[in-house]
C-alpha positions in Angstrom: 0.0 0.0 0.0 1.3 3.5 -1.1 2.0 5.9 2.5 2.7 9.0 1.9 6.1 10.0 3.5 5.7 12.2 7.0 7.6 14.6 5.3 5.4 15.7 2.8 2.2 15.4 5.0 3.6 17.9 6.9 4.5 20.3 4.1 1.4 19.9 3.0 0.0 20.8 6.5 1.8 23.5 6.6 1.0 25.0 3.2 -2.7 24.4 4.2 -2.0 26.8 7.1 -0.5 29.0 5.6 -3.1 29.6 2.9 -5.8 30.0 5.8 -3.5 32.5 7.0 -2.9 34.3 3.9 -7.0 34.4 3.4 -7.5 35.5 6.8 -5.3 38.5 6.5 -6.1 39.2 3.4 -10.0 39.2 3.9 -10.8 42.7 4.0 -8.0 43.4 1.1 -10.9 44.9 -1.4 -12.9 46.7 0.9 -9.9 48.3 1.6 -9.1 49.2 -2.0 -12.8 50.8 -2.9 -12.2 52.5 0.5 -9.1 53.7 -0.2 -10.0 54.7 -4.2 -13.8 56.6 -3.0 -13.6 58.4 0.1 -11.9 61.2 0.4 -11.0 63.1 3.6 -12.9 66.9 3.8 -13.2 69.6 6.9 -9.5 69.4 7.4 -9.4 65.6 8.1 -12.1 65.4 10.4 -14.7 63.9 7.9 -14.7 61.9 5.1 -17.1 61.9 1.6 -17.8 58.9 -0.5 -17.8 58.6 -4.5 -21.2 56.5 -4.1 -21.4 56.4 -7.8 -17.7 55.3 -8.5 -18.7 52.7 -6.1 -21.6 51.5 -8.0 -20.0 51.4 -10.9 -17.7 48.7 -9.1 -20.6 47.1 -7.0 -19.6 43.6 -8.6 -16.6 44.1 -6.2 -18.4 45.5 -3.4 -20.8 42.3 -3.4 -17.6 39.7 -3.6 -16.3 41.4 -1.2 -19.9 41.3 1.1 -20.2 37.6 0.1 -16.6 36.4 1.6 -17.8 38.0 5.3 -21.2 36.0 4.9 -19.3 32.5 3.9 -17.4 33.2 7.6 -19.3 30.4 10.0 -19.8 31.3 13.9 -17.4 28.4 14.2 -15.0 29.8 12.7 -15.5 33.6 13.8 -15.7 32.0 18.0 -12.0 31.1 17.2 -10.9 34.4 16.4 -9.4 36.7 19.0 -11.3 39.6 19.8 -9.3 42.7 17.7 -9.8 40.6 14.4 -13.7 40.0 15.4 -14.4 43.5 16.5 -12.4 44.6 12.7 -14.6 41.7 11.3 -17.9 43.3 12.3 -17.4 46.7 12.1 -15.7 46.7 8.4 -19.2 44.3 7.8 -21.2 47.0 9.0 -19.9 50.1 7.6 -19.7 47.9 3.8 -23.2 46.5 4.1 -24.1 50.4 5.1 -22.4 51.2 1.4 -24.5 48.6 -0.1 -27.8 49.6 1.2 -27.4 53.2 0.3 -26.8 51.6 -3.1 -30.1 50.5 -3.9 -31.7 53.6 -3.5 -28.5 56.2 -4.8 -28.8 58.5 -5.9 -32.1 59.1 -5.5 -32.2 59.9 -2.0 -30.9 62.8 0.4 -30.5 60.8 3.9 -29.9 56.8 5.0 -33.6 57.5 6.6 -35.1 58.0 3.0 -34.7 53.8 3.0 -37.0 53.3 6.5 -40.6 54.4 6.8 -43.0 55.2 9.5 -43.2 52.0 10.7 -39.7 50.7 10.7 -35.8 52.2 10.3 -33.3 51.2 8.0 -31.2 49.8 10.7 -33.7 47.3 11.2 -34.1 46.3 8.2 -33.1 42.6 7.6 -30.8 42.1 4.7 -27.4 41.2 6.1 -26.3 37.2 5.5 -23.4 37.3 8.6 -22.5 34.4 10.8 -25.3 32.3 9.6 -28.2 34.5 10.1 -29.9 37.0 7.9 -29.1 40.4 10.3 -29.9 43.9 10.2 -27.4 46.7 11.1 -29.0 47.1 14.2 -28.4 43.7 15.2 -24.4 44.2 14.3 -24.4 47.1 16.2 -26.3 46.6 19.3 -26.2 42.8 19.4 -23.0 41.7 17.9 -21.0 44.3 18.8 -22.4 46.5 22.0 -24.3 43.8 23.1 -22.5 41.0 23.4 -20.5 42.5 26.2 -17.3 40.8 24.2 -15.6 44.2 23.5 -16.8 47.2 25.9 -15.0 49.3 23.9 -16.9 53.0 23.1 -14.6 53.9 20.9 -16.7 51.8 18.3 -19.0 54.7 17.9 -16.6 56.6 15.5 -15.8 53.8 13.5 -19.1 52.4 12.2 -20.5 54.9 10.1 -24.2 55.6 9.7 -23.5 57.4 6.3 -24.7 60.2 7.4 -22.5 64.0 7.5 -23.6 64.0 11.3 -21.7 60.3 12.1 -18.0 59.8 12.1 -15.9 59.7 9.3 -15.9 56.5 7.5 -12.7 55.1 7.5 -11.0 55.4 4.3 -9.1 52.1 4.9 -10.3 49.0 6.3 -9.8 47.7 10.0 -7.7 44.7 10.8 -7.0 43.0 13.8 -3.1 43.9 13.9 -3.9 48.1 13.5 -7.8 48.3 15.4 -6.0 49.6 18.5 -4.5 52.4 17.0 -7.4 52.9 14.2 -9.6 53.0 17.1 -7.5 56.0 19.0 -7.7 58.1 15.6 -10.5 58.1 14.9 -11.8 59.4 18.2 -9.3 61.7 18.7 -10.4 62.7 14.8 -14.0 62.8 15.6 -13.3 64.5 19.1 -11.0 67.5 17.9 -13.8 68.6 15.2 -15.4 72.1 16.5 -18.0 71.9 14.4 -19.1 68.9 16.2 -18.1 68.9 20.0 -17.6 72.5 21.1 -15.7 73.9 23.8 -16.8 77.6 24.9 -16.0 79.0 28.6 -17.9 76.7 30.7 -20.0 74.8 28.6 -19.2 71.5 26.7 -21.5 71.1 23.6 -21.0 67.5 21.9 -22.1 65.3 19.4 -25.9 63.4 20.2 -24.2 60.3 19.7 -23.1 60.8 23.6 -26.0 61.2 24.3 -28.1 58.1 23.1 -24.6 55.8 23.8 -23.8 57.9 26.5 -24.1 54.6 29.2 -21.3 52.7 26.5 -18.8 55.8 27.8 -19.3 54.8 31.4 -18.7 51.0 31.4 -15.0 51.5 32.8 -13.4 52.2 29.5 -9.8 52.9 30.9 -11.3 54.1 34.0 -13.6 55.9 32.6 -17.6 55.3 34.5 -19.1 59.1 33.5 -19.0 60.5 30.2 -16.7 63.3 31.9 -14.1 60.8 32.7 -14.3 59.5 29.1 -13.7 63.1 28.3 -10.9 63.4 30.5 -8.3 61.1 28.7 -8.8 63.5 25.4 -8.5 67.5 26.7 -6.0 68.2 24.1 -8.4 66.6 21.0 -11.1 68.9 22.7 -8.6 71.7 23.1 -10.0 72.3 26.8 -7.5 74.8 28.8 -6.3 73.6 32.6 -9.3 75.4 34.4 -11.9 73.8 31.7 -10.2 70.5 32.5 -10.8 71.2 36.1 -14.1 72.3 35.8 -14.8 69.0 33.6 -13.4 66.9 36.4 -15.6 68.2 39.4 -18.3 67.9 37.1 -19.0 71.4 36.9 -18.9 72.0 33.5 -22.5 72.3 31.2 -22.5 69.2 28.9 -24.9 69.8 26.0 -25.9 67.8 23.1 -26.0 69.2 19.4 -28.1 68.3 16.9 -27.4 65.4 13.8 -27.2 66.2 10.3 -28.7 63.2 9.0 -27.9 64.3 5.2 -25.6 61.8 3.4 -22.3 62.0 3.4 -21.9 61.4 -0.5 -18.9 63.5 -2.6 -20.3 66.1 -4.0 
C-alpha cells in the first residue's frame, strides 16, 4: 500500500496553514481598495465623503467582497481573537451600510429615505453574517455593544451611519493587527472637530451620539464610568485649557448635546 512519506504530510499541513492564513489577513484586502480609491477626507481631516457612484459602478466588487464575510461560519468567527472579530464586524457594517445606500442612490438625500414610518433602516433585515440574515442594528447593538465581548466606546466613531452628522468613514479597512491604534484616531479625529463637540467657557456642547450611547462611555473604558471621565483622557483633541479641564473633572462643567445632520455623506 502506497504511504505518503511524513515529510510531505507535513509540508502539505503546513501550506494548508498557511493559505488559511494568507486568506484570513487578506479578507478585507478589497474593501480596503474601494475604500481607499472613493472616500476622500474633507473639513481638514475630520470627515470623510464617499464617491457612491464610483462605487456602483464597481458594485460587482463591493458584493464579492460582502459575500466572503457572509461565507465566515460562527465556528470559525468564535475562534478568532477579539481585535480581528471587532475589525470583522465593524468593516461588515460600515460595507453592508455602502450597499444599502446603493439601492436607493442617488435618489435619496439621507440613509432615513430607505426606512418608513413604521420601521428604520437599521432594522431592516438584509445582512447574511455568521449564519443568520441580520440587520445593522443587530451588528451594532447585538454583535458588537451587546455581546459584552468588546466594551469598547470607541466603536461609535468607526461604524458609520452614512450620514454627515456620524463619524468619518474610515478610508481604509480595519484589521485586527492596526484596530488599536485605528480606534485611538479616529476618536481623537471625531473629538477635535469644532464643528461637532464645542468647547466655549464653561460649557461643553457634543455630538448626540453621547447622548443616546452615553451609558457605553461609562462601562469602565480605561477608568472611565461618567462621560466626563471619558472626556478626560482626550483634553488636548477637545482643546479644553487647565481650568476647563478642572471644571470637567468636578463635574461642573455644562455638557450639551448638538443636533445630527442626518444628510448623506456622498462627494459632492
Amino acid at each position: 500500500m502506497f504511504k505518503t512519506p511524513l515529510k510531505a504530510l507535513l509540508l502539505g499541513s503546513a501550506l494548508l496553514a498557511t493559505s488559511f492564513a494568507s486568506k484570513a489577513q487578506n479578507m478585507h484586502d478589497s474593501w480596503n481598495t474601494l475604500l481607499n480609491n472613493h472616500v476622500v477626507a474633507i473639513n481638514h481631516g475630520h470627515s470623510t465623503e464617499v464617491d457612491y457612484s464610483a462605487i456602483k459602478a464597481k458594485q460587482s466588487e463591493l458584493k464579492t467582497y460582502l459575500d466572503s464575510l457572509s461565507a465566515v461560519t460562527q465556528n470559525e468567527f468564535d475562534t478568532w481573537e477579539k481585535p480581528k472579530q471587532l475589525a470583522f464586524l465593524i468593516n461588515a457594517y460600515n460595507a453592508f451600510t455602502v450597499e444599502l445606500i446603493l439601492t436607493k442612490y442617488p435618489d435619496l438625500k439621507s440613509i432615513k429615505d430607505l426606512g418608513s414610518f413604521f420601521s428604520s433602516p437599521w432594522s431592516k433585515e438584509f445582512v447574511p453574517l455568521l449564519g443568520k440574515t441580520r440587520s445593522l442594528d443587530d451588528i451594532e447593538h447585538g454583535l458588537i455593544r451587546g455581546s459584552g465581548k468588546y466594551n469598547d466606546p470607541r466603536i461609535h466613531f468607526a461604524v458609520n451611519c452614512a450620514s454627515i452628522g456620524c463619524p468619518a468613514l474610515r478610508e481604509e479597512a480595519y484589521t485586527a493587527d492596526t484596530l488599536e491604534a485605528q480606534l485611538q484616531e479616529q476618536t481623537v479625529r471625531f473629538l477635535s472637530d469644532m464643528t461637532r463637540n464645542i468647547v466655549q467657557d464653561n460649557t461643553l456642547s457634543v455630538s448626540s451620539i453621547f447622548k443616546w450611547y452615553g451609558d457605553d462611555f461609562e462601562q469602565g473604558f480605561k477608568g472611565a464610568n461618567t462621560l466626563q471621565q471619558f472626556f478626560m483622557q482626550y483634553p488636548k483633541a477637545l482643546k479644553l485649557i487647565p481650568a476647563q479641564q478642572k471644571a470637567l473633572k468636578n463635574n461642573d462643567m455644562k455638557v450639551k448635546f448638538l443636533d445630527y445632520d442626518w444628510d448623506l455623506n456622498a462627494r459632492q
